[in-house]
C-alpha positions as CSV (number, residue, x, y, z in Angstrom):
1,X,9.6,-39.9,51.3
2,X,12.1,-39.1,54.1
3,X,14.6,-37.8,51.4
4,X,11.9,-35.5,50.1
5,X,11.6,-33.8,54.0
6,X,15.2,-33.3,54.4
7,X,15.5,-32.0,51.1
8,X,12.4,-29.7,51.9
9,X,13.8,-28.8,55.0
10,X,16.9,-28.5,53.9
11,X,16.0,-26.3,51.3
12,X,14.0,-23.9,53.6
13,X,16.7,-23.5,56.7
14,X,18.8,-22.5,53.3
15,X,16.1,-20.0,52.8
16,X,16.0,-18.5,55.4
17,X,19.8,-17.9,56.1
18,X,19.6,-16.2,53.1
19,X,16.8,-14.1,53.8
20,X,18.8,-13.0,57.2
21,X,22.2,-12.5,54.8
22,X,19.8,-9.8,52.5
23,X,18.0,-8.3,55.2
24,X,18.5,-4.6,56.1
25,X,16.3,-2.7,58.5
26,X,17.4,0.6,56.8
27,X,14.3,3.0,55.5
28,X,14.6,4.0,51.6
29,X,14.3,7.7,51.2
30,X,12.0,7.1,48.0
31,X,12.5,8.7,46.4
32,X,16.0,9.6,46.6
33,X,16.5,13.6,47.1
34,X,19.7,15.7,47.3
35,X,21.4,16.1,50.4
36,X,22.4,19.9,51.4
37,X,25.8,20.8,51.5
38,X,27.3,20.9,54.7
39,X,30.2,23.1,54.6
40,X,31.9,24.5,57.6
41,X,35.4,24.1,59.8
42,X,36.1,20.6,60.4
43,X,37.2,19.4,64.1
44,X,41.1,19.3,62.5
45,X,41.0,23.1,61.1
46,X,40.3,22.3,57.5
47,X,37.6,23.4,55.8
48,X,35.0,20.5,54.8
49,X,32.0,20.6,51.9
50,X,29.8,17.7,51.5
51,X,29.7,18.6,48.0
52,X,33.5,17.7,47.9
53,X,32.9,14.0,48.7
54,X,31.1,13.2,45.6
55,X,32.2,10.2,43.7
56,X,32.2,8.4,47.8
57,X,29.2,7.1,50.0
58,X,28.8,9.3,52.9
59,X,27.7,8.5,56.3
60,X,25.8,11.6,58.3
61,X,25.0,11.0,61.7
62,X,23.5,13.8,64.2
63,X,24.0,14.2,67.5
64,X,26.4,16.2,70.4
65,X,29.2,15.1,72.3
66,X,27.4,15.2,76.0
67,X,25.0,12.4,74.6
68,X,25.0,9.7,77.5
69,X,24.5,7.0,75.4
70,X,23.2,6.9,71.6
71,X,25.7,9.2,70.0
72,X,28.7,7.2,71.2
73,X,27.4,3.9,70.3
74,X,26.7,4.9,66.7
75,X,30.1,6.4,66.5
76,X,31.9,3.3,67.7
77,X,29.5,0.7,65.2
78,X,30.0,3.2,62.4
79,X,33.9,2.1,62.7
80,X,33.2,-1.3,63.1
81,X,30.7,-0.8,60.0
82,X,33.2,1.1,58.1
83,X,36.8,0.1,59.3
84,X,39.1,2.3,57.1
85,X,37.6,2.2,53.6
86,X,38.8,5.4,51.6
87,X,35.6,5.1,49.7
88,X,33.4,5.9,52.6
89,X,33.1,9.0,54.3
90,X,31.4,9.4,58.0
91,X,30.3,13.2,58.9
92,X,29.2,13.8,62.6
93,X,27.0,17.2,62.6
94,X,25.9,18.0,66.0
95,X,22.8,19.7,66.9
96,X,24.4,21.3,70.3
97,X,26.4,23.7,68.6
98,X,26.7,26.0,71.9
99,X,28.9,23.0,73.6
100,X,29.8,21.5,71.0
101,X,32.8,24.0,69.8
102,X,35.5,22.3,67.7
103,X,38.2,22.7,70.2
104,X,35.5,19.9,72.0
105,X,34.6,18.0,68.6
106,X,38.8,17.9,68.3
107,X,39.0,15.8,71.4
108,X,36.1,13.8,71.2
109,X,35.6,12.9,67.3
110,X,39.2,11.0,66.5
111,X,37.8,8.9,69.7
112,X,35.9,7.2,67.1
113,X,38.0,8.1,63.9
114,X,40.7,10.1,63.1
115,X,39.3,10.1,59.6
116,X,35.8,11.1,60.5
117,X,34.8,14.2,59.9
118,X,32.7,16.8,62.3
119,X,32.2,20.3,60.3
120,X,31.2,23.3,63.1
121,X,28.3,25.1,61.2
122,X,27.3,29.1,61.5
123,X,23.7,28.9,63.0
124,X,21.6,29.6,59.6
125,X,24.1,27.2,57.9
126,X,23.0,24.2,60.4
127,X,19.3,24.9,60.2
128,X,19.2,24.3,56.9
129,X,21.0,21.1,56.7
130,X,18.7,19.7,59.4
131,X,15.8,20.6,57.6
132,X,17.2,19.3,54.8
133,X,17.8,16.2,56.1
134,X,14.4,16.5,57.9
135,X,16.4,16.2,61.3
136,X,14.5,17.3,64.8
137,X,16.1,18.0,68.1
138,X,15.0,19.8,71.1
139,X,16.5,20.6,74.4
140,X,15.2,19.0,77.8
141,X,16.6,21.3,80.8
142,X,17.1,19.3,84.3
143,X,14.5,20.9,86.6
144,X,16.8,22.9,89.3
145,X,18.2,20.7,92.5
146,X,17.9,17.7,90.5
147,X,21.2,15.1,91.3
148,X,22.8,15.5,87.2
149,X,22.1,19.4,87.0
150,X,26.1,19.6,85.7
151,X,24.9,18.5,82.2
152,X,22.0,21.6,82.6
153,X,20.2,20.0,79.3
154,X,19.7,17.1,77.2
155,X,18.8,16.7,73.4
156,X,16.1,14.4,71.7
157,X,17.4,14.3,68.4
158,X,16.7,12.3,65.4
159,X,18.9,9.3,65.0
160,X,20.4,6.9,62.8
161,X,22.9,7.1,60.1
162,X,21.4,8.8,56.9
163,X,23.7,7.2,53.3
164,X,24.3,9.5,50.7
165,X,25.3,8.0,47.5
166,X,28.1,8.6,45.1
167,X,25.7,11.6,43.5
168,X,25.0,13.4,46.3
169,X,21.2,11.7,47.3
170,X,20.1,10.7,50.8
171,X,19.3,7.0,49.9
172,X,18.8,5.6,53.8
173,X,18.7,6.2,56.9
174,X,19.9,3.2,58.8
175,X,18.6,2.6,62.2
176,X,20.6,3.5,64.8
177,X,20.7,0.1,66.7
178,X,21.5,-1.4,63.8
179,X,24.6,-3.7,64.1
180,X,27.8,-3.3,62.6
181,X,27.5,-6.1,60.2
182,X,23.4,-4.6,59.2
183,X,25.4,-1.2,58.7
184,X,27.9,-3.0,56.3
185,X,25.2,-4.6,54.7
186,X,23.5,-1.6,53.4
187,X,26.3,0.9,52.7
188,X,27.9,-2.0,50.5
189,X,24.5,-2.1,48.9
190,X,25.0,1.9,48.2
191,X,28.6,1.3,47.6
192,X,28.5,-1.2,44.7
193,X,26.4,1.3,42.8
194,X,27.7,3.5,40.0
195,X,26.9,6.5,39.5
């Protein structure tokens, strides 16, 4: 009877290990649609189109370089997430084009990856990649005399990292506290696919 239990038990802390090896907290776009080309100057002066990374899984995360806190920390667990896999591509757009000019991309961006890639977009351009990608953000401007008036406005933006398969479809959008290793987890899921 006793070997029964441990074998029970046994069988269900396997279980369950498992179940936390296979889980992902990343939402399925279901179903799948295609992602809008994002074409513009990258940080490094060459042009970049999304179109052009078909045949890799890309990795687009929103967001603007004066972000205190949220932006950064995606950037630095997308590298942990990603290390330096040729076969995966990581696009920062921001959604504070006004501050965000690439001279400023230049020097913040290869913080995080020389390889990553943060495309400057003509107004129109960025509009309709955001609502393509079904991406809000809106300015909060610090009331006047208040103590951090230098940074004059803030930006609640969507987050997380939206995955693009190896055709061109937004597939996920992973959390943006996700960790490194729940990141891996779910762009090797994409990855592993054949298009």
């Amino acid at each position: 009877m006793k070997k029964n239990r441990l074998g029970i038990v046994a069988f269900a802390a396997l279980a369950l290990w498992l179940s936390a090896c296979n889980r992902t907290n990343a939402v399925a776009i279901d179903p799948p649609r295609d992602a809008p080309d994002i074409t513009g100057i990258d940080w490094n002066g060459k042009p970049f189109s999304l179109a052009e990374q078909r045949g890799r899984v890309v990795l687009v995360a929103f967001g603007y370089t004066s972000c205190p806190d949220i932006c950064p920390t995606t950037l630095s667990r997308l590298r942990k997430a990603v290390g330096h896999d040729d076969d995966v591509a990581v696009v920062f757009v921001t959604v504070d084009p006004e501050r965000d000019t690439k001279e400023r991309l230049a020097s913040y961006v290869p913080a995080f990856g020389a390889d990553f890639h943060a495309p400057t977009l003509a107004p129109d351009a960025l509009r309709q990649v955001r609502d393509g990608f079904e991406v809000v953000a809106t300015r909060h401007y610090a009331a006047p005399g208040t103590p951090n008036q230098t940074a004059r406005y803030v930006i609640d933006h969507t987050s997380g990292i939206f995955v693009i398969d190896r055709a061109g479809k937004i597939r996920l959008r992973i959390p943006a506290d996700a960790t490194p290793e729940e990141m891996r987890r779910d762009i090797e899921r994409i990855a592993e696919e054949r298009s």
